[in-house]
N, C-alpha and C positions, 0 to 999 in steps of 0.2 A: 359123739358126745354122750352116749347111752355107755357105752363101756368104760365098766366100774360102780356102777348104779344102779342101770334099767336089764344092763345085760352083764352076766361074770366072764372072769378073761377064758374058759373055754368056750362059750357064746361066742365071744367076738373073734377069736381063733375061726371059728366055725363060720362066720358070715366073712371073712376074710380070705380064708381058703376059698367060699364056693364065688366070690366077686372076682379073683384073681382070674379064676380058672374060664371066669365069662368074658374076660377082656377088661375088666377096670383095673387102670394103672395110678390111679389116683387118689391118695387117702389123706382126708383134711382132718386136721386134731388142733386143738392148741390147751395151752398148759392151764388153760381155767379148769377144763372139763375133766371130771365131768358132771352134767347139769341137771338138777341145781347146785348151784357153788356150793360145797362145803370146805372147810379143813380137812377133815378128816379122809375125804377122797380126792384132794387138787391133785392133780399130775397121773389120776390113775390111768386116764384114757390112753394118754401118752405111752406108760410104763406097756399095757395092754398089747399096742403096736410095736411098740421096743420088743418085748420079748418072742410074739408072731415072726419079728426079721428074724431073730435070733436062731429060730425055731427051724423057719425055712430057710433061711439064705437067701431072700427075693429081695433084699432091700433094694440093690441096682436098678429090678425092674420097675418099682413102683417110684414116682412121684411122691413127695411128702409132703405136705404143707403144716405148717403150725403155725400158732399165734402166741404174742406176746399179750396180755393183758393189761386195759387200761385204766386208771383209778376208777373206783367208786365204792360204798359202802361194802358189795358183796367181793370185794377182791381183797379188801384190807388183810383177808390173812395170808395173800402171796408175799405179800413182802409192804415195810413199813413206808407211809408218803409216797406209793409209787406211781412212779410216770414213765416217760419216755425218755429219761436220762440217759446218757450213757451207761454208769454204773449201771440201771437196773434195765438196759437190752440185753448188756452184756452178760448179768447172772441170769435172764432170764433163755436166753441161748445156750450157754453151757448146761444149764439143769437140763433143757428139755432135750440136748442130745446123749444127756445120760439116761434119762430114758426112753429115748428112741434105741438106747441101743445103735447111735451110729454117728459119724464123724461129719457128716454134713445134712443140711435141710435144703432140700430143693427151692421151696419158697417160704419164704418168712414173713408173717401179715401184722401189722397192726389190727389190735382186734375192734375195736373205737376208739374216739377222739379224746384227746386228753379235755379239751375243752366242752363248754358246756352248751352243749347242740343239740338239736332233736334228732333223734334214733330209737331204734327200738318201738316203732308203730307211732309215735308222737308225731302230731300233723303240721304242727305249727311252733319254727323257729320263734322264742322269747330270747331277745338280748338279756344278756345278763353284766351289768357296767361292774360289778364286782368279783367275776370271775378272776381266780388268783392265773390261770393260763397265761402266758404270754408266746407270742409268737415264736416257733422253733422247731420250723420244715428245713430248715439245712442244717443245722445241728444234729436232727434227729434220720436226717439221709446220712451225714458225716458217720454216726455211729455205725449204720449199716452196713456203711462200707467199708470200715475196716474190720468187720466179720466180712465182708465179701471176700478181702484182699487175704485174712486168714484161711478162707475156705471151710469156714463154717455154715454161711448162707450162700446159697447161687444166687435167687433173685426175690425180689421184696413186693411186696401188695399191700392194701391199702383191704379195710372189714368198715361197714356199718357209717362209710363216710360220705361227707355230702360233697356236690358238686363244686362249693367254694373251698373247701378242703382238699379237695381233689384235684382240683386247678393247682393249688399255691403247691403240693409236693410235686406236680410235674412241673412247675416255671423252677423249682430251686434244685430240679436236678440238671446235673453236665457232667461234662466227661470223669469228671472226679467223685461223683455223686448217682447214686443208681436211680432208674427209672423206676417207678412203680408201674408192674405190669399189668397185674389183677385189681378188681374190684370184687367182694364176696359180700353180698349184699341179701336180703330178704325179694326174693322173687316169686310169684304164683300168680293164679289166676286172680285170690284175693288181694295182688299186695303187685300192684304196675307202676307203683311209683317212681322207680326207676326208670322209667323213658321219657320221663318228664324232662331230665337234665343231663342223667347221667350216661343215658344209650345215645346221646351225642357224644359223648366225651370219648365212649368208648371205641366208636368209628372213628374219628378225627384221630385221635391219639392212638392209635392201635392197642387200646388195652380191652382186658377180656374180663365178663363179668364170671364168676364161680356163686350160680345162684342155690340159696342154703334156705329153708323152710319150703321148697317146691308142692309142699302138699300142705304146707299151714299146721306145723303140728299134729299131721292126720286130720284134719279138718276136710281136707279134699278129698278124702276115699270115702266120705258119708256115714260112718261108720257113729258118729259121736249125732246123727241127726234124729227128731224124736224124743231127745232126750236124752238117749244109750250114753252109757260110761259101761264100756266093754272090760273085762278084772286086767290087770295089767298094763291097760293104755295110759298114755302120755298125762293126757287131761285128768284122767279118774286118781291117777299117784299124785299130780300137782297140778290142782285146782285152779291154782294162781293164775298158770300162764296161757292168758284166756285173750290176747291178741287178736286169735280168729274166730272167737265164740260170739261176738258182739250177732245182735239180731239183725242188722245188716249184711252181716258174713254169712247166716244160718240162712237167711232167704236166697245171697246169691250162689251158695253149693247150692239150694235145694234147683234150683236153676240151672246151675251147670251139669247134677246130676241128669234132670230129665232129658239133657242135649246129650247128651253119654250113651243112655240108654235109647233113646230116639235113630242112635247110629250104629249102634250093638258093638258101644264100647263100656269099659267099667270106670268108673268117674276119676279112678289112681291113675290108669293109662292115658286119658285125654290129658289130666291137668300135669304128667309129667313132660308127653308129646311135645302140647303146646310151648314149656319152658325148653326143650330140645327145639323147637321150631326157630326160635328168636333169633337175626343174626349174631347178635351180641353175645349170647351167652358162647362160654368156653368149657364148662364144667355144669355139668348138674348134681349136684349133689346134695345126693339121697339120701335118707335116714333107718333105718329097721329096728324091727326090737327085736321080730321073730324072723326065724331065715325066709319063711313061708313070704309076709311084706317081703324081704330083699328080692327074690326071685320075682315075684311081681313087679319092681319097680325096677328092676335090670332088662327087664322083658319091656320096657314100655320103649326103649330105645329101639323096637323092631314097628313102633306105630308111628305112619304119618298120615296125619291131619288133611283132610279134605278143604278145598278153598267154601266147599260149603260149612264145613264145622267151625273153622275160622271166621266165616263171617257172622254164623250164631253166636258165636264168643266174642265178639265184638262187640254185637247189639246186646248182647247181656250188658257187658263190660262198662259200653253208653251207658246203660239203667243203670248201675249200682256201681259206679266205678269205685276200685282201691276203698273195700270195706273194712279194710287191714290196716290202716296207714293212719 
């Protein structure tokens, strides 16, 4: 979601070649990005990866995943009133395989809820009696499935949803209607909310989490602690998005830092380990600005975790749980 933004499409050529070549088969995009929303750059990420297949010819091998976009203020300029229509799956699947560059999407996500839920770090679900959403988990599988049966989409997932939303698109699917495989949700050491409901779901139902902020913004490589706003980082370009900067987050890295260090580990490699440790998780996926982070965070898949360092991470976890959420 940095390419087109944070990184230019030779950048992202360049962390794309050297990820290929490590063994990642898997590149997540969706058509907001990339972040923070503008007009001026929607669909660049996307375009980025479209012209990388082009380039190489690896589309076959990699995995693709994109997202469709769901209402709110910062999407308004994808397109007008939009939802989960028909109509607007449907243009929003044809654009982004124009610029993928390629004739089908391995999986295709909802990126959030049409309705009005807490996501996005919000701790506590508020009913809202005037939400204009009405319910439309089989309508909106019915759409999907006639991209499946065109052979636009393979398989479909589910982004940023809760466990009661999660339930109702797997009860309204059947044989005419696709399963939602994935869940792509906010996961780290700062942000465990997800085992609360949803790493139930995901054993029961055999679906797989695809965990996305594993490092909190860079908040878990320590780098932003003390104060530092390092030129170029995430946080120092957009101030805003300050999810893992709360003073409860800042205590519990400085905590997971000295359990790192304590093991003569680097605090990026512990907190990506631990999210590769998970049974649930199916996907880790990583973020870089610079190649330098990508190599780091591809290398942490060669680390596993001590039942001692697990259980440090726990007792933290007790003290300060989900300082993110």
């Amino acid at each position: 979601m940095t390419f087109g933004n944070q990184n230019t499409e030779a950048e992202g050529h360049q962390q794309m070649d050297y990820a290929y070549d490590q063994g990642v088969n898997f590149f997540d995009t969706a058509e907001l990005y990339p972040v923070p929303a503008e007009a001026a750059t929607q669909g660049e990420t996307e375009r980025i990866l479209g012209t990388w297949f082009k380039k190489t010819g690896l589309r076959d091998k990699v995995v693709v995943a994109t997202k469709v976009a769901g209402p709110g203020d910062y999407t308004k300029h994808i397109r007008e009133n939009l939802s989960f229509s028909k109509a607007h799956i449907n243009e929003a699947i044809d654009l982004s395989l124009q610029r993928l560059q390629t004739d089908y999407i391995d999986l295709y996500q909802l990126h959030w809820p049409e309705r009005t839920t807490n996501r996005f770090g919000q701790r506590v679900y508020v009913h809202n009696e005037n939400d204009p959403w009405r319910e439309n988990f089989e309508a909106v599988l019915d759409a999907l499935a006639e991209n499946i049966k065109a052979g636009k989409i393979r398989h479909v997932g589910l982004s940023n949803e809760s466990p009661w939303g999660t339930m109702r698109f797997l009860q309204a699917a059947h044989e005419d209607r696709p399963k939602m495989i994935t869940h792509q949700n906010a996961y780290s050491l700062l942000c465990r909310d997800f085992e609360t409901g949803h790493s139930e779901i995901c054993h029961r139902e055999q679906m797989g989490l695809l965990a996305y902020s594993p490092l909190g913004f860079g908040v878990l490589t320590g780098k932003y602690l003390g104060g530092k706003l390092p030129e170029k980082a995430r946080l120092t370009l957009f101030p805003r998005f300050m999810r893992y900067s709360s003073e409860s987050c800042t205590l519990a890295t400085e905590q997971y830092l000295a359990l790192a260090q304590q093991h003569g580990l680097s605090l990026t490699a512990m907190s990506l380990a631990f999210v590769n440790d998970r049974p649930f998780v199916t996907s880790n996926i990583i973020g870089a600005t610079s190649l330098e982070q990508l190599k780091e965070n591809i290398a942490s898949h060669e680390v596993t975790l001590s039942a001692a360092v697990l259980e440090e991470i726990e007792a933290i976890h007790n003290s300060l749980p989900n300082p993110a959420v």
